[in-house]
Structures are given as C-alpha cells and as structure tokens.
LOVEXRO-715697 format. One record per atom (N, C-alpha, C): x, y, z; residue number from 1; atom name; residue in three letters. Coordinates in steps of 0.05 Angstrom, whole numbers, padded with zeros to 5 digits. Layout:
N
+--------+--------+--------+-----+------+------+
:      X :      Y :      Z : pos : site : code :
+--------+--------+--------+-----+------+------+
:      X :      Y :      Z : NUM :   CA :  Ala :
...
+--------+--------+--------+-----+------+------+
END
This chain:
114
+--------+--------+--------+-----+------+------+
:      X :      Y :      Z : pos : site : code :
+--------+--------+--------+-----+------+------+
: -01128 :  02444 : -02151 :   1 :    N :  Unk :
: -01104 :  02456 : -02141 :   1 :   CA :  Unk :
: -01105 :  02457 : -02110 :   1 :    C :  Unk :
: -01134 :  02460 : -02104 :   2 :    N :  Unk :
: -01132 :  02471 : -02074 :   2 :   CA :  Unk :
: -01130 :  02437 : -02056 :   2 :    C :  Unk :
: -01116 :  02437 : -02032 :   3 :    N :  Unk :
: -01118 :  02419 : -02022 :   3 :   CA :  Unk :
: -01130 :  02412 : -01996 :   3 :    C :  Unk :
: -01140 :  02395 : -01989 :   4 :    N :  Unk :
: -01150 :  02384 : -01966 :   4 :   CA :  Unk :
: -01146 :  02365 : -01950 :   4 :    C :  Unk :
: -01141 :  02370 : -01918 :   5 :    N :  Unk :
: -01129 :  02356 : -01898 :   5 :   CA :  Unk :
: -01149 :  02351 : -01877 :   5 :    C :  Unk :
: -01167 :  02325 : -01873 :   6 :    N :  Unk :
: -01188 :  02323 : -01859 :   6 :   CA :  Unk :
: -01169 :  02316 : -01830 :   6 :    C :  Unk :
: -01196 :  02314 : -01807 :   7 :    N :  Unk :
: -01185 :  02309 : -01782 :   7 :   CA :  Unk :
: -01199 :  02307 : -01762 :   7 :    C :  Unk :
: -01201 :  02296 : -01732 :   8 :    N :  Unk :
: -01221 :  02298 : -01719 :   8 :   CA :  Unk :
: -01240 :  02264 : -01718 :   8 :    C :  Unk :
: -01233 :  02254 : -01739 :   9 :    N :  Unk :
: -01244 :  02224 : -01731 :   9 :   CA :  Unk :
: -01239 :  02210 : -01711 :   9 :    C :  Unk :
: -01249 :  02190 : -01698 :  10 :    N :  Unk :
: -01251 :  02168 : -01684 :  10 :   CA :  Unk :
: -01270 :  02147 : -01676 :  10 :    C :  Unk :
: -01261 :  02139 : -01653 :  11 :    N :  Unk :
: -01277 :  02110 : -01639 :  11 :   CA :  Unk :
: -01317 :  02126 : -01620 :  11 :    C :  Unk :
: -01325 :  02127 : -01631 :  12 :    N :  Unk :
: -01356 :  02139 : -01617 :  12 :   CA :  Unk :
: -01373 :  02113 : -01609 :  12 :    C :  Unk :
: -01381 :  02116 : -01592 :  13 :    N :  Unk :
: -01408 :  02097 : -01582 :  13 :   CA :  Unk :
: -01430 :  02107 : -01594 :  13 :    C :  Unk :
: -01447 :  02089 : -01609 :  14 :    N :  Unk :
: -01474 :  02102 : -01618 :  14 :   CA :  Unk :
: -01492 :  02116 : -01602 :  14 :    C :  Unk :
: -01504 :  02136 : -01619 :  15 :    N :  Unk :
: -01518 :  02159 : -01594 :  15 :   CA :  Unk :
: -01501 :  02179 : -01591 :  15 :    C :  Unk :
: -01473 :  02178 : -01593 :  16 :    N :  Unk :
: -01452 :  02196 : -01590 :  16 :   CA :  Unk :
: -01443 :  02220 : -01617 :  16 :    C :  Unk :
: -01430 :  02237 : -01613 :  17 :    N :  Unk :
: -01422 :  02254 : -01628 :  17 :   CA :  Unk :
: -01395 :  02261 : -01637 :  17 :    C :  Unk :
: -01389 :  02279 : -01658 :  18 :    N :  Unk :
: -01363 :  02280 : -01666 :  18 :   CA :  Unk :
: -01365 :  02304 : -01690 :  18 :    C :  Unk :
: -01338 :  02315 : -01688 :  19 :    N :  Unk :
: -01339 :  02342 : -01700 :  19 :   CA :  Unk :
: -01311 :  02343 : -01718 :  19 :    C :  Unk :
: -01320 :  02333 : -01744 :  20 :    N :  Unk :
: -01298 :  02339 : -01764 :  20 :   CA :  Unk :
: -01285 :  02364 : -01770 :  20 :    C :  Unk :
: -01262 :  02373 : -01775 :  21 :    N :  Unk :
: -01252 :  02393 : -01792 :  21 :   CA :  Unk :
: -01239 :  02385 : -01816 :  21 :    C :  Unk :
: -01235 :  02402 : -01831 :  22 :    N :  Unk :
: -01226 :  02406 : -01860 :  22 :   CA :  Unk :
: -01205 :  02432 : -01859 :  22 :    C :  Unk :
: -01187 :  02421 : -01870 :  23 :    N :  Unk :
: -01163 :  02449 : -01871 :  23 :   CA :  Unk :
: -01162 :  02450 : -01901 :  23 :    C :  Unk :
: -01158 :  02472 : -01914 :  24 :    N :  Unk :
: -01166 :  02479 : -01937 :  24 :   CA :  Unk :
: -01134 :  02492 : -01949 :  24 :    C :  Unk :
: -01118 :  02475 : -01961 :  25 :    N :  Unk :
: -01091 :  02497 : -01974 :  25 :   CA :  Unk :
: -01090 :  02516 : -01985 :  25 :    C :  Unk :
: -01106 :  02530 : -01985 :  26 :    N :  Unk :
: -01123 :  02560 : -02001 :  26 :   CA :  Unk :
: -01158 :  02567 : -02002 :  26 :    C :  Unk :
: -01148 :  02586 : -02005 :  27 :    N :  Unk :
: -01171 :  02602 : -02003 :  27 :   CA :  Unk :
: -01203 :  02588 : -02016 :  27 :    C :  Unk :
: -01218 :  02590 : -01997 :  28 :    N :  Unk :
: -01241 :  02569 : -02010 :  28 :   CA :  Unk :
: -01273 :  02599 : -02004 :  28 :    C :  Unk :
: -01262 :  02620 : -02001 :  29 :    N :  Unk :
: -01290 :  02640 : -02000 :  29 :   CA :  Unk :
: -01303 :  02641 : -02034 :  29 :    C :  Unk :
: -01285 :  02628 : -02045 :  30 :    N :  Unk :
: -01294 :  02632 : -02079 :  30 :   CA :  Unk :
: -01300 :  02610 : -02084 :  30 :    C :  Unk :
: -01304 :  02587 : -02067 :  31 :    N :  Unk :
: -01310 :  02558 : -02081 :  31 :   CA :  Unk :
: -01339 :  02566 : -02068 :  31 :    C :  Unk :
: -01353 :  02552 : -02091 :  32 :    N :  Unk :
: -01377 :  02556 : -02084 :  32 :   CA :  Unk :
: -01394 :  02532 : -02074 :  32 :    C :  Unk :
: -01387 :  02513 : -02084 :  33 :    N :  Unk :
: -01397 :  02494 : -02062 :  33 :   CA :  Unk :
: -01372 :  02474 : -02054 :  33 :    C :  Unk :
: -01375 :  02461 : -02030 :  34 :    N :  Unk :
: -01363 :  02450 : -02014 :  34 :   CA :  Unk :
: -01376 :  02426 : -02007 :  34 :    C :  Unk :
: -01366 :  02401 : -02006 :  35 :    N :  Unk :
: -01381 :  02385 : -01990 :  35 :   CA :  Unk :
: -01363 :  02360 : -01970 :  35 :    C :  Unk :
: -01393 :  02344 : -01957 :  36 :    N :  Unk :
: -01371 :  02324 : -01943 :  36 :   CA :  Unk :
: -01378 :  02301 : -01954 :  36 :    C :  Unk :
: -01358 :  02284 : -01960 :  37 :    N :  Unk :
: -01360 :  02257 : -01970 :  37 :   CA :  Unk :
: -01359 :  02237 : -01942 :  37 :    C :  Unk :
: -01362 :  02200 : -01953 :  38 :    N :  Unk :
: -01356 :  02185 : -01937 :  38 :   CA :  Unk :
: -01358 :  02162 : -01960 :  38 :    C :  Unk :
: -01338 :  02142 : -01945 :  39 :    N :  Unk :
: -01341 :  02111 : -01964 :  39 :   CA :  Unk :
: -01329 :  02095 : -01939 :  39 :    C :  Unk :
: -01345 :  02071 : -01942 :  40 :    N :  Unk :
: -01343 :  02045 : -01928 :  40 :   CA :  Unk :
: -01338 :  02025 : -01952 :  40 :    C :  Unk :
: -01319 :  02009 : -01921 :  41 :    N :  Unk :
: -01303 :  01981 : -01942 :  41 :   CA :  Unk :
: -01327 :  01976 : -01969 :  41 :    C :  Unk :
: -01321 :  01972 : -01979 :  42 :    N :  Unk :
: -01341 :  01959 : -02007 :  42 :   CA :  Unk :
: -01356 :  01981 : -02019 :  42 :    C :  Unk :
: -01361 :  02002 : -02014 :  43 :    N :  Unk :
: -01378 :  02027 : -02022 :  43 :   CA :  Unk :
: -01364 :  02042 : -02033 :  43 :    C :  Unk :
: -01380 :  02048 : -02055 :  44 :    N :  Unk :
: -01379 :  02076 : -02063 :  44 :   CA :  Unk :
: -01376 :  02096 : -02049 :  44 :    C :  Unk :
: -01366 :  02122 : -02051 :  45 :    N :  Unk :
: -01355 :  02144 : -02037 :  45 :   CA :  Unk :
: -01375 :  02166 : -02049 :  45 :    C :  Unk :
: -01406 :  02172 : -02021 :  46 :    N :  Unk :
: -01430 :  02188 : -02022 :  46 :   CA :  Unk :
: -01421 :  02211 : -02016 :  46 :    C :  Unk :
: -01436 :  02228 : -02027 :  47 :    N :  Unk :
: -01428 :  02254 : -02016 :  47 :   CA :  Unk :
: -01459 :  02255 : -01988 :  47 :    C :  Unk :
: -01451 :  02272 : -01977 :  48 :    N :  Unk :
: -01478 :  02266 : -01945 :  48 :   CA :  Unk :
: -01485 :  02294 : -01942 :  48 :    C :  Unk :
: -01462 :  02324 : -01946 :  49 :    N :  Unk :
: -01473 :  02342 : -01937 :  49 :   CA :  Unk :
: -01457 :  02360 : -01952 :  49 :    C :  Unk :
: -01471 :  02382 : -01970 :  50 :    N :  Unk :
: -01454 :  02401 : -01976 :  50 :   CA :  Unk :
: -01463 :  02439 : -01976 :  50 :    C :  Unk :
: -01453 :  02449 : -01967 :  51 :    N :  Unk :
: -01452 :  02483 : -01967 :  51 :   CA :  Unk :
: -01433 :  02499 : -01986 :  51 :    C :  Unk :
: -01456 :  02524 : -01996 :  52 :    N :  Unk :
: -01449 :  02544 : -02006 :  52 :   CA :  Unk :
: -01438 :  02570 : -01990 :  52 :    C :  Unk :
: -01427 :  02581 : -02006 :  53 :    N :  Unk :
: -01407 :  02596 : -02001 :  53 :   CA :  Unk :
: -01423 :  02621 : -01992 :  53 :    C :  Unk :
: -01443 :  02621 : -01981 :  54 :    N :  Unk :
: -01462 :  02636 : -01972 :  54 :   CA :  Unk :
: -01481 :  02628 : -01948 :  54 :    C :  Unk :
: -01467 :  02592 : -01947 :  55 :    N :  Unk :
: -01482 :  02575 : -01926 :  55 :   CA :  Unk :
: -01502 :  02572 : -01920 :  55 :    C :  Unk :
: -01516 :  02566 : -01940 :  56 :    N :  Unk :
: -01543 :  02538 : -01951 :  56 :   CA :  Unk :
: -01535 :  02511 : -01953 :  56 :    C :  Unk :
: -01546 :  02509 : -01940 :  57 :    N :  Unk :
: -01534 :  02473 : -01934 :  57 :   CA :  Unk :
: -01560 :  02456 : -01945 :  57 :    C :  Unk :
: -01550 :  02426 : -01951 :  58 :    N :  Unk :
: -01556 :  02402 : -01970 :  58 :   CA :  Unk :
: -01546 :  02381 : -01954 :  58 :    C :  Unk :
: -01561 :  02361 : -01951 :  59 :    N :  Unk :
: -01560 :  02341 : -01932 :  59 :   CA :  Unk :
: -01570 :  02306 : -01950 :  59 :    C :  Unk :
: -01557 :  02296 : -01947 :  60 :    N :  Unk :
: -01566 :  02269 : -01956 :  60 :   CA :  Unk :
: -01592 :  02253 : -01937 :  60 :    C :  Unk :
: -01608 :  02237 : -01946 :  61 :    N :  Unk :
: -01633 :  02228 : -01927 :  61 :   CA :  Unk :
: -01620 :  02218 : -01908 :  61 :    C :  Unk :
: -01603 :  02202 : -01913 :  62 :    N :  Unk :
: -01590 :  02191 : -01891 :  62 :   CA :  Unk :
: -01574 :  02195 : -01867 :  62 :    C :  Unk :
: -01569 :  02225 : -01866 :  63 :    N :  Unk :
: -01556 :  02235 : -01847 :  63 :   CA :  Unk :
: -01569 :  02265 : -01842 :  63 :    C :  Unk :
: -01601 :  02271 : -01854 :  64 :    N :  Unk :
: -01614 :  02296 : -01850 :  64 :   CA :  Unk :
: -01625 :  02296 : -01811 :  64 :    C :  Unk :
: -01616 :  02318 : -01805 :  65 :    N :  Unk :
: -01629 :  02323 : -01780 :  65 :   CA :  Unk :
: -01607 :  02311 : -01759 :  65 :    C :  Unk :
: -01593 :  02297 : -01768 :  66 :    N :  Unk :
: -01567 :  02290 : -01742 :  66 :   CA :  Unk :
: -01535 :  02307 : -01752 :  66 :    C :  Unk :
: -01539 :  02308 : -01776 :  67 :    N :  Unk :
: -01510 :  02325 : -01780 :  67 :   CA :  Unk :
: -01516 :  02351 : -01786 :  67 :    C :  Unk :
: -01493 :  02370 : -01782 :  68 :    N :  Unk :
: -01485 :  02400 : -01791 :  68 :   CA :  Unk :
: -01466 :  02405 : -01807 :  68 :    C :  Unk :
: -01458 :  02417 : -01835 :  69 :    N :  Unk :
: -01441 :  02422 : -01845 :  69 :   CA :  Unk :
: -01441 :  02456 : -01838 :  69 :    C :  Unk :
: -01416 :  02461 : -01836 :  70 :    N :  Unk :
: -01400 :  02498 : -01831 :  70 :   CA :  Unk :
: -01385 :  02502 : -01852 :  70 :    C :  Unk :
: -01370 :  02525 : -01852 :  71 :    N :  Unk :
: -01346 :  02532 : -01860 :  71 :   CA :  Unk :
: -01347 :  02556 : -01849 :  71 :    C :  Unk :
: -01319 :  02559 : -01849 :  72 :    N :  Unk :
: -01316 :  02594 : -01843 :  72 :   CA :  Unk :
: -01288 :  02597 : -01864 :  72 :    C :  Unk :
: -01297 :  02623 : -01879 :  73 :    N :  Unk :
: -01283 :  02621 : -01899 :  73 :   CA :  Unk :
: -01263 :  02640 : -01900 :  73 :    C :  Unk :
: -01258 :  02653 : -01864 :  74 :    N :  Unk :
: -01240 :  02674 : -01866 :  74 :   CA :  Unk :
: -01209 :  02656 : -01859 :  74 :    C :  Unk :
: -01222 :  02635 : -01843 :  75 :    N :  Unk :
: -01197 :  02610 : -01839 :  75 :   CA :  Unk :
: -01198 :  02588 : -01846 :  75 :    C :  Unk :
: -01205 :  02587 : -01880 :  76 :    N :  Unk :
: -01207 :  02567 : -01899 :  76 :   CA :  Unk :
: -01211 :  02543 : -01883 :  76 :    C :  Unk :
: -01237 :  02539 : -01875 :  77 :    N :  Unk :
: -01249 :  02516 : -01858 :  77 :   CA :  Unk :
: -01268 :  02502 : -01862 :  77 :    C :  Unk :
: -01275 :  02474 : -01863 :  78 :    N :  Unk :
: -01299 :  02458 : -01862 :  78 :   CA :  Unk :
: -01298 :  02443 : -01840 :  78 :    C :  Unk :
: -01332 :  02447 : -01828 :  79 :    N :  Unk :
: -01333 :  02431 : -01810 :  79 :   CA :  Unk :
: -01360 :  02407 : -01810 :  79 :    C :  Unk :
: -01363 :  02390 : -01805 :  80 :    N :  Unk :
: -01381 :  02377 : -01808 :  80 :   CA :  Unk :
: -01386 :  02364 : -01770 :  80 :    C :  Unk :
: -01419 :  02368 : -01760 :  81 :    N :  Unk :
: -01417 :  02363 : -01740 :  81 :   CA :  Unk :
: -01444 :  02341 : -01736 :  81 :    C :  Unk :
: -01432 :  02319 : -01725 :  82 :    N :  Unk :
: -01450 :  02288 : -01726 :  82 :   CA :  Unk :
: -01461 :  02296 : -01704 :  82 :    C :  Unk :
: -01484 :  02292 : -01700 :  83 :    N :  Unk :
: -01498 :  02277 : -01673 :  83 :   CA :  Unk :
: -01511 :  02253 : -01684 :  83 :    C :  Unk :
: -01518 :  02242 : -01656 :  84 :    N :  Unk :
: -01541 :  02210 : -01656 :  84 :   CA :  Unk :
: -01525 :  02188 : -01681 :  84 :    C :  Unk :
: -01502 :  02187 : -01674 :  85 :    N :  Unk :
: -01484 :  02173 : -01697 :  85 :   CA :  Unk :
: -01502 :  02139 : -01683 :  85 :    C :  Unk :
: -01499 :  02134 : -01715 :  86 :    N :  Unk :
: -01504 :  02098 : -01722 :  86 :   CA :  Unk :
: -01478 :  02086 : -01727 :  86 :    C :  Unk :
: -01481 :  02064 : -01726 :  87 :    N :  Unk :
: -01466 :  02035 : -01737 :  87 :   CA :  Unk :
: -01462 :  02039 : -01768 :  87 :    C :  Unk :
: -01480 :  02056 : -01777 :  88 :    N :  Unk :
: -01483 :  02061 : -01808 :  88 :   CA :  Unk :
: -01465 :  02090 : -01820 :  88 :    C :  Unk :
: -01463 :  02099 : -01800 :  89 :    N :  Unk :
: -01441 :  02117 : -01801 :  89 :   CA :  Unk :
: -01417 :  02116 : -01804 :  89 :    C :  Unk :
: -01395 :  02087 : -01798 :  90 :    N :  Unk :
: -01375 :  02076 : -01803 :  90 :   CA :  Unk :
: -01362 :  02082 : -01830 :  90 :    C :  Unk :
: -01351 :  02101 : -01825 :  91 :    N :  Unk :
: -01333 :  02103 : -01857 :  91 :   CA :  Unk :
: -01308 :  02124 : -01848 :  91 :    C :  Unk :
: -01294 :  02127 : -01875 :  92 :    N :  Unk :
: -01278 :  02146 : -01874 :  92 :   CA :  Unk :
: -01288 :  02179 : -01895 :  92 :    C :  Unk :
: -01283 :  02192 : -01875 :  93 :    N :  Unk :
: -01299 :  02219 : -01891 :  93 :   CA :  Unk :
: -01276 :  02240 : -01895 :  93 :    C :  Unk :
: -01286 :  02251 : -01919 :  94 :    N :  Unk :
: -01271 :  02268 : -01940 :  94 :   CA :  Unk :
: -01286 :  02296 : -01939 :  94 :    C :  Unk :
: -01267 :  02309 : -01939 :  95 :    N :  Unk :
: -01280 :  02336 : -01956 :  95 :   CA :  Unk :
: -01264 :  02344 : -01981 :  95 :    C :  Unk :
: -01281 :  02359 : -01999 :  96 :    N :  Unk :
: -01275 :  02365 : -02024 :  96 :   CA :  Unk :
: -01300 :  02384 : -02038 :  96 :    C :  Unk :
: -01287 :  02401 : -02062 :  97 :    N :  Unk :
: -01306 :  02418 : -02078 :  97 :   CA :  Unk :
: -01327 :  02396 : -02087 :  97 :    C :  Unk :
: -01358 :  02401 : -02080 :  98 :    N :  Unk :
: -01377 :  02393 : -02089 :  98 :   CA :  Unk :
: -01386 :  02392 : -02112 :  98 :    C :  Unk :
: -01386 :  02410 : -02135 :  99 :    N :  Unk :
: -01388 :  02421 : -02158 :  99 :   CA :  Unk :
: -01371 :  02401 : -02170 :  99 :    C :  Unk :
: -01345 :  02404 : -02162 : 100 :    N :  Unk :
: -01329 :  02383 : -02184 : 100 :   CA :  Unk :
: -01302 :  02370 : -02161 : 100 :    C :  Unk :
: -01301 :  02355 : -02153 : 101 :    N :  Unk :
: -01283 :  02343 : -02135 : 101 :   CA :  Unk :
: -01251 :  02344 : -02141 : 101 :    C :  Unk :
: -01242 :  02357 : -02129 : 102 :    N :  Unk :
: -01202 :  02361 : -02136 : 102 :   CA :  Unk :
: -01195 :  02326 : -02128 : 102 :    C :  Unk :
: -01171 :  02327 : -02130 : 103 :    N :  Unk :
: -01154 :  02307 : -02116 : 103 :   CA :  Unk :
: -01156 :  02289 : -02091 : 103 :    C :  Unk :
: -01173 :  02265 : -02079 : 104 :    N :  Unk :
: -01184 :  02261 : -02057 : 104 :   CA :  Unk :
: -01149 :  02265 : -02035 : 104 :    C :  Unk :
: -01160 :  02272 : -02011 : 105 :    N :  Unk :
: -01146 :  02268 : -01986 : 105 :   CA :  Unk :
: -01141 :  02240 : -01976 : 105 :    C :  Unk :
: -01132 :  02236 : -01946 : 106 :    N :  Unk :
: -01135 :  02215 : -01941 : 106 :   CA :  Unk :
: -01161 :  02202 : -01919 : 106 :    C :  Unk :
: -01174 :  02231 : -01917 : 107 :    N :  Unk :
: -01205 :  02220 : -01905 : 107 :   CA :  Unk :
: -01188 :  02220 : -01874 : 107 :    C :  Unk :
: -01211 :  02213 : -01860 : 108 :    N :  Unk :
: -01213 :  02214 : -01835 : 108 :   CA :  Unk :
: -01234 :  02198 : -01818 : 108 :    C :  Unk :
: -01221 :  02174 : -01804 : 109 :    N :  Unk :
: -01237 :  02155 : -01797 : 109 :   CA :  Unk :
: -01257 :  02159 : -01782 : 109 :    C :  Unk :
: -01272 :  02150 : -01785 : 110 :    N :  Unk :
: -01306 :  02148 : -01771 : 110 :   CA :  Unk :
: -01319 :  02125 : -01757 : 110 :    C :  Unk :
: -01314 :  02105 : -01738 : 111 :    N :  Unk :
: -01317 :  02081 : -01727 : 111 :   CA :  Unk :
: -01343 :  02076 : -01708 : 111 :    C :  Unk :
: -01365 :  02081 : -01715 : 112 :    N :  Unk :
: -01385 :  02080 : -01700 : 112 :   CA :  Unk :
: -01388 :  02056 : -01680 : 112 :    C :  Unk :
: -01392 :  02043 : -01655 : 113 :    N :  Unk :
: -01386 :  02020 : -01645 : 113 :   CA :  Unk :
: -01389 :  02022 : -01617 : 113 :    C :  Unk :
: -01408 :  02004 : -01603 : 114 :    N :  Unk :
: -01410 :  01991 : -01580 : 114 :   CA :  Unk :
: -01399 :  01977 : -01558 : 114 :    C :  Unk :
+--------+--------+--------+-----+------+------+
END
C-alpha cells in the first residue's frame, strides 16, 4: 500500500559521493525493515543495505564500509549515503520494505563515471 518516490541520483566521478532519499506515502515507523535496492542493465535487482525500525543496519559485501543507510521515521524518510563510489556502482536504486517488497518505484539513477 505504502508508496515510494526515490531521488537524489546522478552523474559522480569515482571516489565521489552521493546521498539518496526516499519519500515514503505513509507512515513507515511500523515497517520494520526497510531497505535499498539497485539493478543494472542485465542484473538482477540486489538488495545492498537495509535498516530496522530501531536502526540496525545490514550492508551487502559489496558496498560494506562505503555506504550508510538512515531513516527518520518522524518524516517518513530513507536515506542511503555512498562514499568512494565505483564504476560498479552504476545502477538505478530503489527503496522498498525489506521483509517483503510493495510495488517497485521508478528507482533513481546512479551513473558512476570518469
């Protein structure tokens, strides 16, 4: 039911950083987990980072130690924050309930590039 409007993507130079948001169409202090997705041309769509509603965070190997997932759940928010972005980073990223995924969004581009 609840919906999600990602935002905040773009063009980064590797080494560089970038700070997603998530707007949430309701109330998400009762979703208990949250996470952030991504999928590139030909890929499957990974989940990379997700937080509890108590904010314990879960990180994929691939993006442990350069990203941050947030929320603040008084203004139904997700944030996901890249540093030391790669070439491998290139996708479009989603947020959505972790536990069980609603309806995807339309993501929010991610262009890592030199």
């Amino acid at each position: 039911q609840v919906q999600f409007v990602e935002s905040g993507g773009g063009l980064v130079q590797p080494g560089g950083s970038l700070t997603l948001s998530c707007a949430a169409s309701g109330s998400i202090s009762d979703i208990y987990l949250l996470g952030w997705y991504r999928q590139a041309p030909g890929q499957s769509r990974e989940l990379v980072a997700r937080i509890t509603s108590g904010g314990s965070t879960m990180y994929a190997d691939s993006v442990k130690g350069r990203f941050t997932i947030s929320r603040d759940n008084a203004e139904n928010m997700l944030y996901l924050r890249m540093n030391s972005l790669k070439l491998e980073d290139t996708a479009i990223y989603f947020c959505n309930i972790a536990s069980k995924p609603n309806l995807w969004g339309q993501g929010t581009q991610v262009t890592v590039s030199s």
